[in-house]
LUMVO-974207 format. One line per 3 residues: number of its first residue (from 1); their letters; for each residue y, x, z of N, C-alpha, C. Coordinates in nm, 3 decimals. Example, Ala and Ser with C-alpha at 12.3 -4.5 7.8 and 13.67 -1.06 7.14 Angstrom:
# LUMVO-974207
1	AS	-0.569,1.319,0.780,-0.450,1.230,0.780,-0.330,1.320,0.780 | -0.225,1.285,0.708,-0.106,1.367,0.714,0.003,1.290,0.787
# end
This chain:
# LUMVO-974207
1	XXX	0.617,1.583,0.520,0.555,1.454,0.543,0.658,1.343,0.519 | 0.634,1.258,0.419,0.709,1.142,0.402,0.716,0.995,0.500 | 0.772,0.938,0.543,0.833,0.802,0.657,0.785,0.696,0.586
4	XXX	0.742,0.649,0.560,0.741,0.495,0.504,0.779,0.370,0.596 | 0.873,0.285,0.586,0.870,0.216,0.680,0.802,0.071,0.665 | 0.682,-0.025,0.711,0.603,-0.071,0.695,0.610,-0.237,0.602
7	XXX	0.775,-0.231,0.653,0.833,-0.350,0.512,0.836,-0.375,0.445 | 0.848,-0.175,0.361,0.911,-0.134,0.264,0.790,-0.116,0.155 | 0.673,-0.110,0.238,0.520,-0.064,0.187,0.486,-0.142,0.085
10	XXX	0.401,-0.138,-0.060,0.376,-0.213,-0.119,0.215,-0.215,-0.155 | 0.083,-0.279,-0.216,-0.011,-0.275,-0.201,-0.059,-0.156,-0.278 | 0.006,-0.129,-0.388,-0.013,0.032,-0.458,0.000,0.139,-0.391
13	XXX	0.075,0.116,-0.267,0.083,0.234,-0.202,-0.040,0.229,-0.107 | -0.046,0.149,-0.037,-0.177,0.143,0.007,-0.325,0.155,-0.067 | -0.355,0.133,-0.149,-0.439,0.157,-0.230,-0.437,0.330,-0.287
16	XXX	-0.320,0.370,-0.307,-0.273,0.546,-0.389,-0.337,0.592,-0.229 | -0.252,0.600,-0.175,-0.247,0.672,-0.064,-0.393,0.649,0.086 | -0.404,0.561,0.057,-0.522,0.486,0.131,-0.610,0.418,0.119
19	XXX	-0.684,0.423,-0.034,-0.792,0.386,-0.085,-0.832,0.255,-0.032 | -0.704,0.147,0.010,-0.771,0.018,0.043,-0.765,-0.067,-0.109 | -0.886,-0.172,-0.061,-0.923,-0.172,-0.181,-0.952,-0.362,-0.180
22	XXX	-0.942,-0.445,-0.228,-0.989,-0.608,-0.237,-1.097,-0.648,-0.242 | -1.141,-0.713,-0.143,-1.304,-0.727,-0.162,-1.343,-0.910,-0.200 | -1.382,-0.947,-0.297,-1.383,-1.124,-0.379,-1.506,-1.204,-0.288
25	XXX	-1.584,-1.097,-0.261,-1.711,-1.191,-0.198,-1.719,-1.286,-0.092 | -1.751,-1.359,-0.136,-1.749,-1.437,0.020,-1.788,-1.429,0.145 | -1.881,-1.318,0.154,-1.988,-1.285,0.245,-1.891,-1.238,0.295
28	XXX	-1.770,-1.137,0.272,-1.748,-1.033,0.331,-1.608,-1.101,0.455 | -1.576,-1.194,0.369,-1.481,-1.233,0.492,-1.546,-1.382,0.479 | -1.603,-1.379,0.555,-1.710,-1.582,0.597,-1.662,-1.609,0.743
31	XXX	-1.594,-1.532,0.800,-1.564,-1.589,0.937,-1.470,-1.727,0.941 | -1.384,-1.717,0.810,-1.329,-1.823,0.750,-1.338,-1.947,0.712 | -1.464,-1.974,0.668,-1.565,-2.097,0.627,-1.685,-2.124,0.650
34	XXX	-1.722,-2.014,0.771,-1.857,-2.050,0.860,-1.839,-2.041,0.944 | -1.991,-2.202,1.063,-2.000,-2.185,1.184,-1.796,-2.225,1.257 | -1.740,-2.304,1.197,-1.624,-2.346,1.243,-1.649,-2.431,1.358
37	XXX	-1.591,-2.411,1.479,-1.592,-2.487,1.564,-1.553,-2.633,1.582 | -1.554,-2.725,1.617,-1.494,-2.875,1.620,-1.404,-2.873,1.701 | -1.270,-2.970,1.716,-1.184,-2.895,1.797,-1.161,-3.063,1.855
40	XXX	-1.098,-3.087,1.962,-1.104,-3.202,2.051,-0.980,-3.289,1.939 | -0.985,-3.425,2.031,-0.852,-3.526,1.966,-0.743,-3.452,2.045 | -0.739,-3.390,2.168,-0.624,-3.366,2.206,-0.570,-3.278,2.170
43	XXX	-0.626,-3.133,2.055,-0.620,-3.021,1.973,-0.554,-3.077,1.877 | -0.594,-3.186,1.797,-0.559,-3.276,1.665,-0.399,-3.361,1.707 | -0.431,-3.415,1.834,-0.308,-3.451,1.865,-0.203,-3.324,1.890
46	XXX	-0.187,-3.253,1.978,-0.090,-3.144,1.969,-0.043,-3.086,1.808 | -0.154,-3.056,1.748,-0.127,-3.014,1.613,-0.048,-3.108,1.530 | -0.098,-3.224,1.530,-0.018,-3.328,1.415,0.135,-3.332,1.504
49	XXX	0.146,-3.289,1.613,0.291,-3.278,1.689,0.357,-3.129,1.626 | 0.275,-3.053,1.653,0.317,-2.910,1.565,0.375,-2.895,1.370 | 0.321,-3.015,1.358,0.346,-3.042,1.193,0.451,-3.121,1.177
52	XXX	0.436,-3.227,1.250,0.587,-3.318,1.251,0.704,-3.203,1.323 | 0.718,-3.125,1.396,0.818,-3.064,1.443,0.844,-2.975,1.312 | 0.765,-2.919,1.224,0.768,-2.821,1.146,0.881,-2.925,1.045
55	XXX	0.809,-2.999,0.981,0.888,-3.085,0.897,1.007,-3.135,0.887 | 1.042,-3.111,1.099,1.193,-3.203,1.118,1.254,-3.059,1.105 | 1.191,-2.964,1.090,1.285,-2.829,1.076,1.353,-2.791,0.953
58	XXX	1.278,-2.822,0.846,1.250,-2.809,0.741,1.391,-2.918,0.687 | 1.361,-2.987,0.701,1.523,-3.093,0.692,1.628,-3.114,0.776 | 1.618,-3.005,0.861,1.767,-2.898,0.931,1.742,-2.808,0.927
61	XXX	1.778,-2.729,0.812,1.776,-2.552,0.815,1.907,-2.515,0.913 | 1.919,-2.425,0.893,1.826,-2.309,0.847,1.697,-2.287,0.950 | 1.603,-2.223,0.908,1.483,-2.248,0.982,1.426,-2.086,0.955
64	XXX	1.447,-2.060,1.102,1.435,-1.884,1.107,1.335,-1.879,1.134 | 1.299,-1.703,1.179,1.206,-1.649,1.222,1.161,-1.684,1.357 | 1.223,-1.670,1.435,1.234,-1.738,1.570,1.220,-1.867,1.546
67	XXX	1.190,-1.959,1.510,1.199,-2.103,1.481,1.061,-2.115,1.492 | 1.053,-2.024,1.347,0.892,-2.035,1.326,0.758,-1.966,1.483 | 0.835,-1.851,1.509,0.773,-1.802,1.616,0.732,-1.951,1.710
70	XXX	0.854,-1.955,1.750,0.886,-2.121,1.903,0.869,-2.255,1.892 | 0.822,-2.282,1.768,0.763,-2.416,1.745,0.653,-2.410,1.681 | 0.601,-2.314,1.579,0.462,-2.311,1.509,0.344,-2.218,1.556
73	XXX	0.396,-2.071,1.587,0.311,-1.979,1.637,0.247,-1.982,1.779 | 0.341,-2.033,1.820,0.328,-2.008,2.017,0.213,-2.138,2.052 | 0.308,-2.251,2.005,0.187,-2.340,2.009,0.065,-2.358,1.998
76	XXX	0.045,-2.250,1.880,-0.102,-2.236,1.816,-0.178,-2.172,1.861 | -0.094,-2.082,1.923,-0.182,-1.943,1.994,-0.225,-1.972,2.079 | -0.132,-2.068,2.167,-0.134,-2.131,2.281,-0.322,-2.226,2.282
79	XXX	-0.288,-2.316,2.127,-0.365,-2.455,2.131,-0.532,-2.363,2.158 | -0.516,-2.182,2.051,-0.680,-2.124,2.052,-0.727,-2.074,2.157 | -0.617,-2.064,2.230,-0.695,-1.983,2.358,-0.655,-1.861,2.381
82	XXX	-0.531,-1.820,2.322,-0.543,-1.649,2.307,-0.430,-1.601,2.412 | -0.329,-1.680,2.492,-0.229,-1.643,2.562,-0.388,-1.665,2.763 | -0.510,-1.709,2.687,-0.597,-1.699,2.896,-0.724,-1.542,2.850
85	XXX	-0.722,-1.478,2.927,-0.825,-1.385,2.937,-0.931,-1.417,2.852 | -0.991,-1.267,2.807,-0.965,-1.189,2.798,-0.870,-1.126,2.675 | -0.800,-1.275,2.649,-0.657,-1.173,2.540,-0.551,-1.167,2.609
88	XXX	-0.457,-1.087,2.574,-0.316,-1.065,2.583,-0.233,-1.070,2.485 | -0.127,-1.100,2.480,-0.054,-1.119,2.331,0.079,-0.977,2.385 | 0.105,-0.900,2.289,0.244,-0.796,2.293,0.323,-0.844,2.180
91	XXX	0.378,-0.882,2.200,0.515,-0.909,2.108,0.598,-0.760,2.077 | 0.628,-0.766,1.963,0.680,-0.666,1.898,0.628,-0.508,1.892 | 0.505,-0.516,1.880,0.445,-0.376,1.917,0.451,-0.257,1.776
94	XXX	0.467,-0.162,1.833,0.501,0.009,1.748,0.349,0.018,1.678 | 0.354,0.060,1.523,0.233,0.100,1.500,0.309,0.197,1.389 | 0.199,0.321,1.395,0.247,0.454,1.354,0.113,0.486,1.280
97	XXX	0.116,0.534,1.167,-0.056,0.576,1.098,-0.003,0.731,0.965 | -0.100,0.752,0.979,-0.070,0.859,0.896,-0.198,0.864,0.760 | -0.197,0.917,0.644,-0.241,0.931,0.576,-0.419,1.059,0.578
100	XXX	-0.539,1.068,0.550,-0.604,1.142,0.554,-0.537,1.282,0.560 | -0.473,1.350,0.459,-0.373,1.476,0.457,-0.248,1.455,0.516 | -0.218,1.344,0.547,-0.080,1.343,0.653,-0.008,1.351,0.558
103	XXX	0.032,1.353,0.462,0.136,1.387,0.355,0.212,1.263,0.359 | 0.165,1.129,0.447,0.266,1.023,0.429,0.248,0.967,0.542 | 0.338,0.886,0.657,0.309,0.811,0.722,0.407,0.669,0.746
106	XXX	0.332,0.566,0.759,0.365,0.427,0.795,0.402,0.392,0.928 | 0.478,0.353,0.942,0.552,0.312,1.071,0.606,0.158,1.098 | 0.627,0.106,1.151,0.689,-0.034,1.187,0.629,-0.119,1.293
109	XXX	0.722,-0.216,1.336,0.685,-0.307,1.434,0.578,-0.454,1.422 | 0.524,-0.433,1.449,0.406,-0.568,1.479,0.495,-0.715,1.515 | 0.519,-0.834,1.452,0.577,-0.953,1.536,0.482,-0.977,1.689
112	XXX	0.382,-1.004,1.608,0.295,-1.046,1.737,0.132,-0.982,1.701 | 0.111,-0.941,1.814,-0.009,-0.867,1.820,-0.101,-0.933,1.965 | -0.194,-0.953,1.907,-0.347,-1.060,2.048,-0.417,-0.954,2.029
115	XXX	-0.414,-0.889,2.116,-0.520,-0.766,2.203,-0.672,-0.824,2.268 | -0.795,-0.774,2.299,-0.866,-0.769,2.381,-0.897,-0.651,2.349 | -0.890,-0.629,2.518,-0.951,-0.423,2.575,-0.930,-0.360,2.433
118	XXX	-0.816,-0.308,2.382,-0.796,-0.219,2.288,-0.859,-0.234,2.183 | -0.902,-0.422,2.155,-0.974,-0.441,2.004,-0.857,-0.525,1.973 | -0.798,-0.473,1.859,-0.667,-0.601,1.792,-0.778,-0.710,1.726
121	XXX	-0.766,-0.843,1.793,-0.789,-0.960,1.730,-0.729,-1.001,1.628 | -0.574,-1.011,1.616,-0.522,-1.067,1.518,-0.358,-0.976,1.524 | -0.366,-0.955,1.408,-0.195,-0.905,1.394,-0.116,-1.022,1.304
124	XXX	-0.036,-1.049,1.329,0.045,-1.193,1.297,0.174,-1.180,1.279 | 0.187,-1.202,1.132,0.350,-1.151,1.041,0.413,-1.329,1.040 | 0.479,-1.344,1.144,0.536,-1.471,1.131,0.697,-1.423,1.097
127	XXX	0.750,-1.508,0.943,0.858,-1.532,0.904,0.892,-1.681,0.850 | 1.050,-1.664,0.814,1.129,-1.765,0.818,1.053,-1.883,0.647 | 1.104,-1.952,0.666,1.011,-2.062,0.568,1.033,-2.015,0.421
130	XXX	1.116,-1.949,0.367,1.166,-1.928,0.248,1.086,-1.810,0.233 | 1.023,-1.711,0.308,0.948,-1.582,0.283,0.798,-1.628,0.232 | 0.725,-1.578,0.136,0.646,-1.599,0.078,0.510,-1.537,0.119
133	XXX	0.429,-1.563,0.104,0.278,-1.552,0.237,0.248,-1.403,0.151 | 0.277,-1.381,-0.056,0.203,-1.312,-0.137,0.331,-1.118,-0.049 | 0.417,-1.181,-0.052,0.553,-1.105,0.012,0.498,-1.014,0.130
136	XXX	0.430,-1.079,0.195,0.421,-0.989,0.357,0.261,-0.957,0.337 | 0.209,-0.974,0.238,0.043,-0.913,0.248,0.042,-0.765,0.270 | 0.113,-0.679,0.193,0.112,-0.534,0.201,0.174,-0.499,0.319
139	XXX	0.223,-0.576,0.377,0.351,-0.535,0.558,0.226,-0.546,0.635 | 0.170,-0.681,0.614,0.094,-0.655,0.718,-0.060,-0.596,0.767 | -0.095,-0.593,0.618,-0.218,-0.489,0.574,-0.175,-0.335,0.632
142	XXX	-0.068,-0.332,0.612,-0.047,-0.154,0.723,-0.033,-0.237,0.812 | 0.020,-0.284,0.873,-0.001,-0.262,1.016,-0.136,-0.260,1.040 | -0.219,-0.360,1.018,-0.388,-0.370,1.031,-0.447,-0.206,1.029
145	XXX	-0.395,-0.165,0.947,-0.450,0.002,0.853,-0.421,0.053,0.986 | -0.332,0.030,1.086,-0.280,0.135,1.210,-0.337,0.141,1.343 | -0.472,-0.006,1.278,-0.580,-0.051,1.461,-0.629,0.091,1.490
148	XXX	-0.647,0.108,1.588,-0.708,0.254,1.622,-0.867,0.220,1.643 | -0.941,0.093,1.657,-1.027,0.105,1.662,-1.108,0.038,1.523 | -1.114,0.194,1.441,-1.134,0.114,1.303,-1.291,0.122,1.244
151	XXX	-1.385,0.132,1.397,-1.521,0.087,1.348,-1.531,-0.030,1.375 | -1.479,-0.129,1.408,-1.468,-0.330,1.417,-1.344,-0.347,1.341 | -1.419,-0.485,1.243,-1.299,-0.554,1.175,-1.171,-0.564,1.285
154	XXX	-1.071,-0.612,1.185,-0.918,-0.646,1.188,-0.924,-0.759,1.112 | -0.870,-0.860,1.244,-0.853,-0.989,1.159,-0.669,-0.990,1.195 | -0.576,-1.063,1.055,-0.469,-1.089,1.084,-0.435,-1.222,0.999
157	XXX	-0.322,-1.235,1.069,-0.257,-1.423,1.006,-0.117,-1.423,0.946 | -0.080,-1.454,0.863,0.061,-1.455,0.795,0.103,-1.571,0.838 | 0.204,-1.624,0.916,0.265,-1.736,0.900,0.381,-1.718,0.840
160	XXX	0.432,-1.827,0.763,0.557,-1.834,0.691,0.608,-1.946,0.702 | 0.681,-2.008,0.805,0.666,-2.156,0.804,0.563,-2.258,0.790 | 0.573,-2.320,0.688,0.457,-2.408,0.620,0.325,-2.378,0.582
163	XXX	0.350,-2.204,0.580,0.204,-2.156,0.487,0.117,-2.060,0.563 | -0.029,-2.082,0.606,-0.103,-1.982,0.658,-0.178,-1.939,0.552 | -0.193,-1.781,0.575,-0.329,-1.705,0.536,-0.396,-1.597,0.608
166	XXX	-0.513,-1.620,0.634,-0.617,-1.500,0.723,-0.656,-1.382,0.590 | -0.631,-1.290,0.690,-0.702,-1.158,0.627,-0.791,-1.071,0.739 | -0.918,-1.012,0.688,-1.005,-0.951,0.752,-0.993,-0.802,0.644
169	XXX	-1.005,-0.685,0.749,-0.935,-0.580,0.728,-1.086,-0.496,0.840 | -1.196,-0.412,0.678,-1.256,-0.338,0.769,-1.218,-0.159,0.711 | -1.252,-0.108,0.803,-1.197,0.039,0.757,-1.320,0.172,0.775
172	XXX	-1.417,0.105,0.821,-1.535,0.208,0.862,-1.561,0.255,0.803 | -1.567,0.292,0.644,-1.544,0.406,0.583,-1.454,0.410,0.457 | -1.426,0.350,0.345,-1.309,0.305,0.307,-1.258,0.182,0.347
175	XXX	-1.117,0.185,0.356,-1.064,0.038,0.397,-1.075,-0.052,0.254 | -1.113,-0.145,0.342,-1.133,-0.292,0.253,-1.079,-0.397,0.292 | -1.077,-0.535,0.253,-0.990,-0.630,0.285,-0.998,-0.707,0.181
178	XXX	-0.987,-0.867,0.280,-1.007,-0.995,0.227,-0.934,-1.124,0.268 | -0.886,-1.222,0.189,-0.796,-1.318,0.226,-0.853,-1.446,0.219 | -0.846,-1.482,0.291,-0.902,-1.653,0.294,-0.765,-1.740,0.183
181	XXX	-0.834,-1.893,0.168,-0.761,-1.938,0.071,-0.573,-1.979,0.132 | -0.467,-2.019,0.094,-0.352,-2.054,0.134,-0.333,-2.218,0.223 | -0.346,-2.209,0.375,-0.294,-2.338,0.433,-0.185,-2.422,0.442
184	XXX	-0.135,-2.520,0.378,-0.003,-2.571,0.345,-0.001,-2.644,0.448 | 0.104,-2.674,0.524,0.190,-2.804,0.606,0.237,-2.904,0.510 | 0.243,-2.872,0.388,0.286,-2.992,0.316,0.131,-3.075,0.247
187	XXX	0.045,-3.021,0.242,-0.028,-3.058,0.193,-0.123,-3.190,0.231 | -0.157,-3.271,0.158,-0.197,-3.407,0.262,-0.283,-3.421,0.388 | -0.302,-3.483,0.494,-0.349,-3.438,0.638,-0.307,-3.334,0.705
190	XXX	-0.369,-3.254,0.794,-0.264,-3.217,0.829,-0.387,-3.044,0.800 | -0.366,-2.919,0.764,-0.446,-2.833,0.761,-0.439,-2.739,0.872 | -0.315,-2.758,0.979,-0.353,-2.684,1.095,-0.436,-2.705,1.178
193	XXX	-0.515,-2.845,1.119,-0.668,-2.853,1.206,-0.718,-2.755,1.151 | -0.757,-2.726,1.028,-0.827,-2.613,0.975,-0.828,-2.464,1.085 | -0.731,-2.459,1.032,-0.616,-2.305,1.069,-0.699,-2.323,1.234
196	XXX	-0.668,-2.419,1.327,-0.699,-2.382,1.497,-0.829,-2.339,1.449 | -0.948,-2.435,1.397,-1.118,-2.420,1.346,-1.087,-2.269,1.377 | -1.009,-2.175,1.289,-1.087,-2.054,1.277,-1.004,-1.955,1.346
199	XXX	-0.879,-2.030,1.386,-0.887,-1.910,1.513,-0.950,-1.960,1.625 | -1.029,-2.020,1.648,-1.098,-2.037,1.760,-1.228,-1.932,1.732 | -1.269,-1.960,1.575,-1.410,-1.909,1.511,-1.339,-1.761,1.534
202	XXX	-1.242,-1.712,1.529,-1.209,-1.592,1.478,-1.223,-1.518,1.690 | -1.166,-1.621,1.762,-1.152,-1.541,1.881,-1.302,-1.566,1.949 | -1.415,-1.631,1.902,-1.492,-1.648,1.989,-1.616,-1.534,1.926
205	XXX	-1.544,-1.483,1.798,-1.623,-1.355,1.742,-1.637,-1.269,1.760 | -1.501,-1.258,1.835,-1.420,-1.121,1.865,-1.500,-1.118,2.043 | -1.521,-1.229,2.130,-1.566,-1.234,2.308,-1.712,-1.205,2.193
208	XXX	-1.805,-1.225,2.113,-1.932,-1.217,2.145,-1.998,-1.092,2.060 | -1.841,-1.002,2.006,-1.859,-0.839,1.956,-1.945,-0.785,2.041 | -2.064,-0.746,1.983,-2.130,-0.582,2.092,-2.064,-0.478,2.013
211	XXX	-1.972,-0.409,2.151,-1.944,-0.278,2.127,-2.004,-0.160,2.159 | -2.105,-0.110,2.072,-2.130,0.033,2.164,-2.097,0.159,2.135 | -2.036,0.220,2.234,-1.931,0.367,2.237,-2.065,0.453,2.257
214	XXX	-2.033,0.609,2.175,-2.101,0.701,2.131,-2.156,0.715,2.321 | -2.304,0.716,2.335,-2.341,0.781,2.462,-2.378,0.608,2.539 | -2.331,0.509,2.496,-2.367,0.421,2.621,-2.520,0.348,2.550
217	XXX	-2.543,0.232,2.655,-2.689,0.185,2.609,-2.689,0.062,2.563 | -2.615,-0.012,2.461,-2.591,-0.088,2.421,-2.538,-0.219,2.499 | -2.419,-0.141,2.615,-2.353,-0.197,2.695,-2.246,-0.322,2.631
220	XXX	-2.247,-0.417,2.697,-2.095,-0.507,2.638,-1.982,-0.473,2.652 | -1.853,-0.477,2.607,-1.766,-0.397,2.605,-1.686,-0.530,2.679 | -1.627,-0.572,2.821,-1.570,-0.652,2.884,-1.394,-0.679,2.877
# end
């Protein structure tokens, strides 16, 4: 059995080895550009504070990973709601997956991972500003590949400094997967209004999931 370590992973390998595959339609990842929530002035205000801090970073490098974590991510996570019940956030979490024949397995650490009851909401590859959003798609597509509960989507977020992108990651019988368009901080206004819109859309999808486990009666999963 071969190690892969989840850095090192590239999208051919995922695709050879794990039949994930790109899906163009819009339908298939719309959590992105439908039904977006409106978000308050005091959401808009924090954020346009989250963008100006980004910027004064940006013209004092070096501007790390941790940078990006403690001034762009935390905030945000903070601004959707995902650090009060029923999420939890684990920082740096182990994900281990193996191949249908086991002949290969993926391994590596999660930056940040938002849990509810053993459904991953979002897996979130935050790096330093110079790392490229196209760079960490295959890192963090395995990790997604490693949710254990892979009859409900996997939604995850790339931050890279300046640049967001969402990916929705379903696996219920071949894995598939889809990317929303690229969010710039440089770009005019400010687009982390956008970006909160849908993780709010993304976490209030995830509280109004019916889960039902083999044997129950179309119980809510709390």
């Amino acid at each position: 059995m071969k190690t892969v370590l989840a850095k090192k992973i590239t999208l051919h390998d995922l695709k050879k080895h794990f039949g994930l595959s790109r899906v163009d339609d819009e339908q298939f990842f719309h959590e992105w550009l439908t039904d977006l929530p409106e978000i308050t002035e005091t959401d808009k205000t924090v954020s346009d504070r989250i963008r100006a801090g980004y910027l004064n970073l940006v013209e004092n490098p070096p501007m790390l990973e941790d940078s990006v974590k403690m001034a762009i991510l935390g905030p945000l996570l903070n601004l959707a709601g995902f650090y009060l019940p029923p999420f939890y956030i684990r920082p740096e979490a182990s994900v281990r997956f193996s191949d249908a024949d086991e002949e290969i397995v993926v391994e590596g650490k999660i930056d940040v991972l938002v849990l509810r009851d053993q459904f991953w909401v979002m897996v979130i590859e935050a790096k330093q500003a110079a790392f490229s959003v196209e760079a960490g798609l295959a890192r963090i597509l395995a990790y997604m590949m490693g949710n254990p509960e892979s009859e409900h989507p996997c939604f995850g977020l790339i931050v890279t400094g300046g640049s967001f992108v969402f990916i929705k990651l379903i696996r219920n019988t071949m894995p598939r997967y889809a990317t929303s368009r690229v969010f710039e901080l440089r770009n005019p206004g400010n687009d982390l209004h956008t970006v909160l819109r849908i993780l709010k859309r993304i976490g209030k999808t995830v509280c109004e999931e019916r889960m039902v486990r083999p044997g129950d009666q179309g119980d809510r999963t709390n």
